[in-house]
C-alpha positions in Angstrom: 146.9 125.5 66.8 145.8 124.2 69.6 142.2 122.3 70.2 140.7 125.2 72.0 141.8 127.7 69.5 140.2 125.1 67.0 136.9 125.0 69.2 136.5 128.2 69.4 136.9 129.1 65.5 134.1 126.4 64.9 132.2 128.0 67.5 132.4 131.4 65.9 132.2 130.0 62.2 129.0 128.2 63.5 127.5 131.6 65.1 128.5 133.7 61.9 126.2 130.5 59.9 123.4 130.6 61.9 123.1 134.3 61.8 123.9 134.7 57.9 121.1 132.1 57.1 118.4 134.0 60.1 118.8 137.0 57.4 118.9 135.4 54.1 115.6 133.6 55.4 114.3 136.7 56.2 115.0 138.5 53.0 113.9 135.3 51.0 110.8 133.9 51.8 107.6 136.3 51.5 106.0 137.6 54.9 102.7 135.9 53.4 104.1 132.3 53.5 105.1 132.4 57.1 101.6 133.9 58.3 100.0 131.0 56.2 102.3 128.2 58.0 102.0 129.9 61.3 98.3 129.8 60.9 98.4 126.1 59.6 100.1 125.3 63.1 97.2 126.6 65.2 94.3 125.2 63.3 93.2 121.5 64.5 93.2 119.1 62.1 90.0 117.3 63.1 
């Protein structure tokens, strides 16, 4: 196999990663914990 062959299976085994964990995130952590960090991030600390 060649090193663009090899390149391109990481690049698709990296893709298929990325998008597996973006749903298993989404189906894991509660809606309620993401509005509460999201809402951390805008308040000022002072």
């Amino acid at each position: 196999m060649n090193a663009g062959a090899r390149l391109g299976l990481y690049g698709i085994g990296l893709v298929v990663a990325f998008v597996a964990a973006y749903f298993i995130a989404g189906a894991v952590v509660p809606a309620e914990f993401v509005a509460d960090w999201t809402q951390q991030a805008h308040t000022p600390s002072h």
